[in-house]
C-alpha positions in Angstrom: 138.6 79.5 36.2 142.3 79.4 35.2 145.5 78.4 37.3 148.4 80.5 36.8 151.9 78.9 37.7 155.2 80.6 38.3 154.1 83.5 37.3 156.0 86.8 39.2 153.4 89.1 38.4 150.6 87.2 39.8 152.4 85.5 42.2 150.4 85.4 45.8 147.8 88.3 44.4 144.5 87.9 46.0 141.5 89.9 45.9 139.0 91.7 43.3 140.1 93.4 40.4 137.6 95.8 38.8 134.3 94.7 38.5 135.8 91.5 36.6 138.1 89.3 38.2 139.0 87.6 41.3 142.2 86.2 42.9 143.0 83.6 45.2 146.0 81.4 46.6 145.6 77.9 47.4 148.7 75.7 48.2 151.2 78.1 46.9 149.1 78.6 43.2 146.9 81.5 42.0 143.8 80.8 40.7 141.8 83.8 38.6 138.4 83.5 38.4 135.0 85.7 37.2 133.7 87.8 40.2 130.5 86.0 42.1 127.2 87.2 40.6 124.7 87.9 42.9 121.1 88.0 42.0 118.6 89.8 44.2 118.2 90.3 47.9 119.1 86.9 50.1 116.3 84.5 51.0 116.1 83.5 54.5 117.7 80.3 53.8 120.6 82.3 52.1 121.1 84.4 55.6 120.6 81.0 58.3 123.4 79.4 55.7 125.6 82.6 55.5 124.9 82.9 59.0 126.1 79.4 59.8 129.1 79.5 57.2 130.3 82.2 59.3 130.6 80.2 62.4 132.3 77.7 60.8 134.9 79.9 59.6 135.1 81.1 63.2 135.3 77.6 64.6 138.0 76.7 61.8 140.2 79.6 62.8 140.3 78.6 66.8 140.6 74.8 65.8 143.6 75.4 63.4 145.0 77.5 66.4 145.1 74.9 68.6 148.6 72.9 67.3 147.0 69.3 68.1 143.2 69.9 66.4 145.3 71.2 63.4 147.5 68.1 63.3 144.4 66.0 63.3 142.3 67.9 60.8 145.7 68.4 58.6 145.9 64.4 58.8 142.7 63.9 57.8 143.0 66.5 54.7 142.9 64.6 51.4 145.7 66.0 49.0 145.6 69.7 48.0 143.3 70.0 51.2 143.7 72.5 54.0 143.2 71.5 57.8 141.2 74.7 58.1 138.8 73.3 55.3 138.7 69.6 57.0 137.8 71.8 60.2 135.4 73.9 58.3 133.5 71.1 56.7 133.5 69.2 60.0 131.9 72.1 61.8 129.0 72.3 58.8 128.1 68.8 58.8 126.9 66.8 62.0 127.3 63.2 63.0 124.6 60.9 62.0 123.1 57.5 64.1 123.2 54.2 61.7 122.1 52.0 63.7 120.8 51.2 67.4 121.1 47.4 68.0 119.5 46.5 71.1 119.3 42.8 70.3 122.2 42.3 72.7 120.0 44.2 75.5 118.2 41.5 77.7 117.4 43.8 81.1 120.4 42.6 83.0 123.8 44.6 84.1 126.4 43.7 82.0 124.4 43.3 78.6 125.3 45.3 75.6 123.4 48.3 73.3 125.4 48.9 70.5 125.5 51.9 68.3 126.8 52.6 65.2 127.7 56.5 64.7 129.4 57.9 62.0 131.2 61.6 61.1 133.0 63.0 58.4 135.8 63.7 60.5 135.6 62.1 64.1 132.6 60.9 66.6 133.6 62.3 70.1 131.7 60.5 72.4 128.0 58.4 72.3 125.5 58.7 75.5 123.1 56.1 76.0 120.1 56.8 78.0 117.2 54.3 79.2 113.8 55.2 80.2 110.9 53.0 81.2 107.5 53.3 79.9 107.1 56.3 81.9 109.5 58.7 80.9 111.7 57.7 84.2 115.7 57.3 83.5 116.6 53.8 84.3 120.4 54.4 83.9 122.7 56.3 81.4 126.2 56.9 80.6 129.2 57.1 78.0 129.7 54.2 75.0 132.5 53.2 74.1 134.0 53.0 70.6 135.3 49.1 69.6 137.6 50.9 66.9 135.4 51.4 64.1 132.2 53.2 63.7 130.6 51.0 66.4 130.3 52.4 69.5 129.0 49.9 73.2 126.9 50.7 75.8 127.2 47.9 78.8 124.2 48.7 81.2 124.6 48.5 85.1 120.8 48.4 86.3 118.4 45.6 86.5 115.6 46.4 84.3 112.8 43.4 84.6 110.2 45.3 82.8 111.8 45.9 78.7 108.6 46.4 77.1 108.0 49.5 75.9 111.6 50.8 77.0 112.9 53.8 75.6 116.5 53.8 74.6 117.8 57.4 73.6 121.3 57.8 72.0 123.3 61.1 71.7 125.8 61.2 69.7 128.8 64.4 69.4 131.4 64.9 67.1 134.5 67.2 67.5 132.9 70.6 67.0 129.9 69.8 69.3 127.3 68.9 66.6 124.6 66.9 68.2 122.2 63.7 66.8 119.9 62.4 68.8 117.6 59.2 68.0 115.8 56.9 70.2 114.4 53.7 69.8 111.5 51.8 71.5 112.2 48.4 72.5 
């Protein structure tokens, strides 16, 4: 892969030429490159990826529309980085649950669950769900973040019987990727 700078002839050129080489402009610079190979029909794998890739790029393209999403993804671009590729990448990659500390849980309202979530861009919100033994929802509703990757429940229901509790955590980020993980108390 070369860089060209400056140059007049090559100066925002993108595309294919011949079977050989391929331009493209990033940040104001063309960069030449040898044309993809491609080896053989796609595996199914290959198509779900291409598939989801796709999306992304759609997702990228309404979120960089939007003036205050592409302020935020543009902040959180690291130099020589695109808000469209912060966007892109957030889209591909889903939150993931650290923790779920439920040693602050005792049963009565007011006591705390706390979660620690964590996204390459931006958690959007944490749900906190409780069910008793049986599969029944005691009570759920939002977390809410302490300013770092930490996110509290506070319950509002009594709940006498902990033992064998289920607490479920959902956790979104910007694009609407989902994790879900639960716990048994």
């Amino acid at each position: 892969m070369a860089k060209v700078g400056n140059n007049i002839l090559t100066h925002g050129l993108q595309g294919m030429v011949g079977d050989l080489i391929v331009f493209r402009s990033r940040d104001g610079k063309t960069i030449v490159s040898a044309k993809p190979a491609h080896h053989g029909p796609m595996t199914e794998a290959q198509i779900k990826h291409q598939h989801d890739f796709q999306e992304a790029v759609l997702y990228a393209k309404v979120a960089t529309a939007n003036p205050a999403k592409k302020e935020a993804y543009k902040n959180a671009a690291k130099p020589g980085e695109s808000a469209f590729c912060v966007a892109l990448a957030d889209f591909l990659k889903a939150p993931h649950i650290e923790e779920i500390d439920v040693t602050g849980y005792n049963g009565q309202p007011g006591s705390s669950i706390r979660v620690r979530a964590v996204d390459d861009f931006k958690v959007a919100a944490v749900t906190v769900e409780i069910q008793d033994t049986g599969g029944k929802t005691l009570e759920n509703g939002n977390a809410k973040c302490d300013g770092g990757p930490d996110w509290i429940y506070i319950t509002s229901v009594a709940n006498t019987q902990l033992t064998g509790n289920k607490i479920i955590v959902k956790v979104s980020d910007t694009p609407g990727n989902l994790a879900e993980e639960d716990k048994t108390i």
